[in-house]
Z-matrix of the N, CA and C atoms (Angstrom, degrees):
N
C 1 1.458
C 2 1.533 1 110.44
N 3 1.242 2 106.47 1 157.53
C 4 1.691 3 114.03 2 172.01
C 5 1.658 4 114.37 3 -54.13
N 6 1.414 5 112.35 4 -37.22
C 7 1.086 6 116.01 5 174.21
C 8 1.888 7 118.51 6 -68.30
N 9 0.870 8 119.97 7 -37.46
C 10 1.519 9 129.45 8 175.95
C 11 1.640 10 116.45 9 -76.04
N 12 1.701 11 120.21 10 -19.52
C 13 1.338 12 118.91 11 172.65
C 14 1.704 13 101.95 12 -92.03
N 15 1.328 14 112.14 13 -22.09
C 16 1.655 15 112.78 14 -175.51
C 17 1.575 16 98.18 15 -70.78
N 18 1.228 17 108.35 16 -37.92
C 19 1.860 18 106.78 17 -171.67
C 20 1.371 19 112.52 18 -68.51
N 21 1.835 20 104.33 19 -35.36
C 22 1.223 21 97.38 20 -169.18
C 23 2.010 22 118.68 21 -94.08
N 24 1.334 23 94.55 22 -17.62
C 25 1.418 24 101.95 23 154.41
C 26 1.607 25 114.17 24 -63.14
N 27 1.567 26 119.00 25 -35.71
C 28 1.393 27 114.53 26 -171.49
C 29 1.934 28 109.35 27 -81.49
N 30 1.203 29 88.16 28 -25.37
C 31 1.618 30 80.80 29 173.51
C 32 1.454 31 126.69 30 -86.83
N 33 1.799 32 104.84 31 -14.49
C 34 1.587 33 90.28 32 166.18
C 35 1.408 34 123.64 33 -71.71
N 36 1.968 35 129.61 34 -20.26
C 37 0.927 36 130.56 35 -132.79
C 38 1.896 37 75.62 36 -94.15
N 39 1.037 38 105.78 37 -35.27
C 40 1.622 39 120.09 38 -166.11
C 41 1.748 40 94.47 39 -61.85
N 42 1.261 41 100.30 40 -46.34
C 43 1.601 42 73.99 41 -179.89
C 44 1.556 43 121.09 42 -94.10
N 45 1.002 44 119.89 43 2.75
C 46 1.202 45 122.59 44 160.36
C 47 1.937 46 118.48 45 -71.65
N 48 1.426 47 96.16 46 11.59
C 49 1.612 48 102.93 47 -177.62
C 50 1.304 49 130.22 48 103.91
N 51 1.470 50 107.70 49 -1.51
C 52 1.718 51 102.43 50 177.73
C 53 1.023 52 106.20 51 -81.93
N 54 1.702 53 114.28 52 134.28
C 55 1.431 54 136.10 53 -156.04
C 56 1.853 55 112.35 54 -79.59
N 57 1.198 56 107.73 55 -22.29
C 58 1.453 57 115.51 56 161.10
C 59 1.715 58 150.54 57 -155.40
N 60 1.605 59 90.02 58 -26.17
C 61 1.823 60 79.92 59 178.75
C 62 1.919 61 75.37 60 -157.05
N 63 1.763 62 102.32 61 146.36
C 64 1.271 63 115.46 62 138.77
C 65 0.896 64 141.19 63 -98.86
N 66 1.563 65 140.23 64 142.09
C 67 1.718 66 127.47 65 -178.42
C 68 1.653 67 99.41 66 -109.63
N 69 1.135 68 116.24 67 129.65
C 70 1.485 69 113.22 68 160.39
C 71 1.729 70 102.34 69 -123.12
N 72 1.527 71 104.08 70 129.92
C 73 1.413 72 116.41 71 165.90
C 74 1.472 73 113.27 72 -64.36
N 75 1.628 74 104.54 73 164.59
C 76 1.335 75 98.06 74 170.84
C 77 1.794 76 76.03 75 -170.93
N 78 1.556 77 125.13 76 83.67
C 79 0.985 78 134.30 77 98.38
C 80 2.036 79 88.97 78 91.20
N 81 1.585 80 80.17 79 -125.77
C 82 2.059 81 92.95 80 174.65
C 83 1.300 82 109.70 81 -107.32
N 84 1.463 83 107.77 82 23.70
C 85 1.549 84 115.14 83 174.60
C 86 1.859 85 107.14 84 -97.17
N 87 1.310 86 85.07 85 -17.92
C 88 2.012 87 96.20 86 -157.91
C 89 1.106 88 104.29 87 89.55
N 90 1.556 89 104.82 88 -175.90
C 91 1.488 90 128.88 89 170.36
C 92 0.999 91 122.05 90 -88.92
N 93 1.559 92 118.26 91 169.34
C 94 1.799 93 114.91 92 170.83
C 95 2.173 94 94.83 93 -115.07
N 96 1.032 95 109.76 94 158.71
C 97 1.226 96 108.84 95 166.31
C 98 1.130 97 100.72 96 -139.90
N 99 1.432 98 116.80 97 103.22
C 100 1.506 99 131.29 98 151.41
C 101 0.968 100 130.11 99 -50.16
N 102 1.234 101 146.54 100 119.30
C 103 1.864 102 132.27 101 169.10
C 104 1.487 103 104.39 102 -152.25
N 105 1.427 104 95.30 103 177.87
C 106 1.587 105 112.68 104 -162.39
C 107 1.481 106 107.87 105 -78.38
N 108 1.165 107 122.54 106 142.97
C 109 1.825 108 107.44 107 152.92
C 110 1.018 109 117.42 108 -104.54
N 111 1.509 110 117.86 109 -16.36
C 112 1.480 111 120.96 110 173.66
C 113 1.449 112 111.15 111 -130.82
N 114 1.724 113 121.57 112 -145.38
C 115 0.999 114 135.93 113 -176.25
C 116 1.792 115 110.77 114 -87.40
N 117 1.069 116 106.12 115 -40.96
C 118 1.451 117 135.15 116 174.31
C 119 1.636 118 122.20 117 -61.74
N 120 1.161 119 121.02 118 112.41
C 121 1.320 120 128.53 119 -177.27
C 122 1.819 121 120.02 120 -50.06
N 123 1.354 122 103.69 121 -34.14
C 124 1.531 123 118.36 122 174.27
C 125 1.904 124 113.76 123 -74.24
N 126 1.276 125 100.57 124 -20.96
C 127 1.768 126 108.22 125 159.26
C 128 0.794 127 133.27 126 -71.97
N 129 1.233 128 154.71 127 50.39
C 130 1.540 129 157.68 128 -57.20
C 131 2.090 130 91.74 129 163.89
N 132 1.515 131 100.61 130 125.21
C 133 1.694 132 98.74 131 157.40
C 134 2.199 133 113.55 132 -122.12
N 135 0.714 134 107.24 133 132.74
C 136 1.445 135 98.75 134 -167.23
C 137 1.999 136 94.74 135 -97.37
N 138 1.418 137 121.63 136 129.88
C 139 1.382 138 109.35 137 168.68
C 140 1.760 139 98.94 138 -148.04
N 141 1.465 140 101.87 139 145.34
C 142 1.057 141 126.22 140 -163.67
C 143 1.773 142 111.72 141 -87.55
N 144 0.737 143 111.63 142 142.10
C 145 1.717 144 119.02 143 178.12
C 146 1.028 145 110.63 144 -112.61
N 147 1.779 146 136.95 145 81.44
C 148 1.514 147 114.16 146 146.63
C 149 1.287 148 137.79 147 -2.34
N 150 1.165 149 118.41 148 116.18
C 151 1.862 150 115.20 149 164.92
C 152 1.728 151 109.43 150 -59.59
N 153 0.888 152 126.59 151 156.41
C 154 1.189 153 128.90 152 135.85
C 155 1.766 154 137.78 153 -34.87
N 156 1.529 155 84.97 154 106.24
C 157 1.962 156 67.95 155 -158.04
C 158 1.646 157 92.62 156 -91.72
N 159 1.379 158 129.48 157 -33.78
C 160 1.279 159 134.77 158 -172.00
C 161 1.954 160 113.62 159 -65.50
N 162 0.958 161 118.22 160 56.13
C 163 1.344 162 139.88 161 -167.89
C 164 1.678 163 117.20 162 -148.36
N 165 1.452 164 124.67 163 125.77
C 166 1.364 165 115.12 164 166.59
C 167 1.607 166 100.73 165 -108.06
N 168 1.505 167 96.36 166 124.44
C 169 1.384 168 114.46 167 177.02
C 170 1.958 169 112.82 168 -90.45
N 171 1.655 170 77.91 169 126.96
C 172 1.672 171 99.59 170 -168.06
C 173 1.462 172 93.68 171 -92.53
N 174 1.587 173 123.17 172 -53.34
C 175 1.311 174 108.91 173 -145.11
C 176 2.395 175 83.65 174 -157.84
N 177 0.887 176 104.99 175 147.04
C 178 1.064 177 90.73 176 -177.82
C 179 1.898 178 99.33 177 -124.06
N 180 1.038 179 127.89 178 8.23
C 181 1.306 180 131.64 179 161.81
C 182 1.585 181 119.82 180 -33.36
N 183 1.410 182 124.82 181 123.87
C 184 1.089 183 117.02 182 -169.40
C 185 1.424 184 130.52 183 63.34
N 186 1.482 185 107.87 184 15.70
C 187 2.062 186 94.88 185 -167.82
C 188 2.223 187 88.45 186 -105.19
N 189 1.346 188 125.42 187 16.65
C 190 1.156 189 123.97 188 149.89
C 191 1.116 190 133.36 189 -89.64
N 192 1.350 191 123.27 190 -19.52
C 193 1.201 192 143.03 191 170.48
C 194 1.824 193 105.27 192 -79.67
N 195 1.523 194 102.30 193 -47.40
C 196 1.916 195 106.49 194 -178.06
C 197 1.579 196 110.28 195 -60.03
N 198 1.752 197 105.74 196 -37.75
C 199 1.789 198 107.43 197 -175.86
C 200 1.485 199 91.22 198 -64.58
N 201 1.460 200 129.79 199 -52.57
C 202 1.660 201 108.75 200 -166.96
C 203 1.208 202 114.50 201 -80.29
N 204 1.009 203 132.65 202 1.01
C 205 1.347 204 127.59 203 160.53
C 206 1.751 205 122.88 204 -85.10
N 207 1.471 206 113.98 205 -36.62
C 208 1.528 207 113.88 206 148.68
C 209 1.319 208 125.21 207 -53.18
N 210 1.261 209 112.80 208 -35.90
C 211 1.227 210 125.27 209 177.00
C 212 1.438 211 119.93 210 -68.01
N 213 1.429 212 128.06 211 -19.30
C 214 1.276 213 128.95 212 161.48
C 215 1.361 214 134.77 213 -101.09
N 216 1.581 215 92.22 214 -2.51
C 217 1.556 216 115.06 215 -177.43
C 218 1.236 217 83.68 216 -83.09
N 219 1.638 218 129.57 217 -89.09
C 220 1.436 219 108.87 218 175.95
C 221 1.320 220 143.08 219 -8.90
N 222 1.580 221 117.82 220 -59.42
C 223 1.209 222 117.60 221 160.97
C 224 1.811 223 129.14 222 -47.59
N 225 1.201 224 94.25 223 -48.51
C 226 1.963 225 101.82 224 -179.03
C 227 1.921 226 91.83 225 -69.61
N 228 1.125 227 118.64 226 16.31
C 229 1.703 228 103.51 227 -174.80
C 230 1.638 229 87.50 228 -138.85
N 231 1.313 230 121.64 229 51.51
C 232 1.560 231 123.78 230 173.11
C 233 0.806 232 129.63 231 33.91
N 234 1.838 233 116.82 232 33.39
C 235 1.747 234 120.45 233 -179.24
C 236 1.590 235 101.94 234 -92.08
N 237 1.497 236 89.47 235 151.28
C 238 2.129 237 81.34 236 -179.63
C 239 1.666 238 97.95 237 -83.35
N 240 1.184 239 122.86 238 159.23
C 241 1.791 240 132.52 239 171.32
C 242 1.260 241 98.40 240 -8.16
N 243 1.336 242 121.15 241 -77.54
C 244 1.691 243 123.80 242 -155.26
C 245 1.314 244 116.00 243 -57.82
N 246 1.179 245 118.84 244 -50.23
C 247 1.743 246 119.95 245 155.21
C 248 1.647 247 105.01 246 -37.20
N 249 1.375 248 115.83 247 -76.68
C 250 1.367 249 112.56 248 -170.82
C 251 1.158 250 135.30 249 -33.82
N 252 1.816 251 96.22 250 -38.09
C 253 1.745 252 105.77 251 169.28
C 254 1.178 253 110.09 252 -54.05
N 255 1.371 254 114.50 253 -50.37
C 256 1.862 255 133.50 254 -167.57
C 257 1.723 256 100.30 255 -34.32
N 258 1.260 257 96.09 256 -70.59
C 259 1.396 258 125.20 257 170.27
C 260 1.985 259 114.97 258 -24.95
N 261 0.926 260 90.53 259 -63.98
C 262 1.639 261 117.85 260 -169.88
C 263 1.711 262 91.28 261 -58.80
N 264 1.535 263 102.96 262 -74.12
C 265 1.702 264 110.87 263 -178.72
C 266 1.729 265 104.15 264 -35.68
N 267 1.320 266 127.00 265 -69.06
C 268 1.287 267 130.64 266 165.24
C 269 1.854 268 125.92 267 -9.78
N 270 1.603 269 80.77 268 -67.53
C 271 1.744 270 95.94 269 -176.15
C 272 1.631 271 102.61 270 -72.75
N 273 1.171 272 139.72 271 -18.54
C 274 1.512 273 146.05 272 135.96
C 275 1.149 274 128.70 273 -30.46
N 276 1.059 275 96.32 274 -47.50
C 277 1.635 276 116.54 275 -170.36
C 278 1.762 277 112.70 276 -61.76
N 279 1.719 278 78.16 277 -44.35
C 280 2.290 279 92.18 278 -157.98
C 281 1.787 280 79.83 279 -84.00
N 282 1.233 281 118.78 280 -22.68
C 283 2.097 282 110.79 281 -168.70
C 284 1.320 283 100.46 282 -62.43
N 285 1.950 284 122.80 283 -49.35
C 286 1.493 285 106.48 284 -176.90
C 287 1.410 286 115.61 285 -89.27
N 288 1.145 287 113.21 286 0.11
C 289 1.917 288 93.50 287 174.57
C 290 1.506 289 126.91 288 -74.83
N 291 1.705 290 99.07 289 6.75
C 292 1.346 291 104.54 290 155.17
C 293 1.074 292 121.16 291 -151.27
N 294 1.675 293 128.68 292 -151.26
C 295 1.507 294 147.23 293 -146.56
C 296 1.378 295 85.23 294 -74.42
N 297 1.305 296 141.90 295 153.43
C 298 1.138 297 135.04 296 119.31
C 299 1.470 298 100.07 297 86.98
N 300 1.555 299 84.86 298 167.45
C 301 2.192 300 87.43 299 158.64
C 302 1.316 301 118.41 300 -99.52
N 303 1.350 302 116.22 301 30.66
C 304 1.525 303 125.50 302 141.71
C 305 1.207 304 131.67 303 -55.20
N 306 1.546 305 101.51 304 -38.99
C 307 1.561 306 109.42 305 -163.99
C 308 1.176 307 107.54 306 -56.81
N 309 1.391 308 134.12 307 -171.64
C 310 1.270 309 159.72 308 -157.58
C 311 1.686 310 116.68 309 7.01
């Protein structure tokens, strides 16, 4: 499942040293947000992010670049990961309802 390659992509990155959560996109699938529950790399929670379904997608150019950039705006504004995703999905959202990565 999508859910079992996101964990297991998220747990190698974790042990290779990332200090707390991975996000991997996946488009009109959503995201996964990986993160720690403990100290231990095998403590792992996997949660899924809805896309935006209430959106008509014109053009989807640039709306991977818009989720990580919501996605850090959130963060620099004291949201924990899961907010941030929220965030990210959002700024996705307004990138394909139009031309280009102008839109929204």
């Amino acid at each position: 499942s999508s859910q079992q390659g996101a964990l297991a992509c998220g747990k190698h990155f974790l042990e290779l040293g990332v200090r707390r959560a991975v996000v991997l996109k996946s488009g009109a699938q959503g995201s996964y947000l990986i993160r720690r529950k403990a100290a231990t790399p095998e403590d792992v929670e996997v949660l899924h992010i809805a896309a935006s379904r209430d959106v008509t997608v014109v053009d989807t150019t640039g709306c991977g670049d818009a989720y990580c950039a919501g996605f850090l705006n959130g963060l620099s504004r004291g949201l924990d990961e899961m907010e941030a995703c929220r965030v990210g999905t959002a700024a996705a959202a307004l990138c394909c309802s139009g031309v280009g990565s102008d839109a929204g």
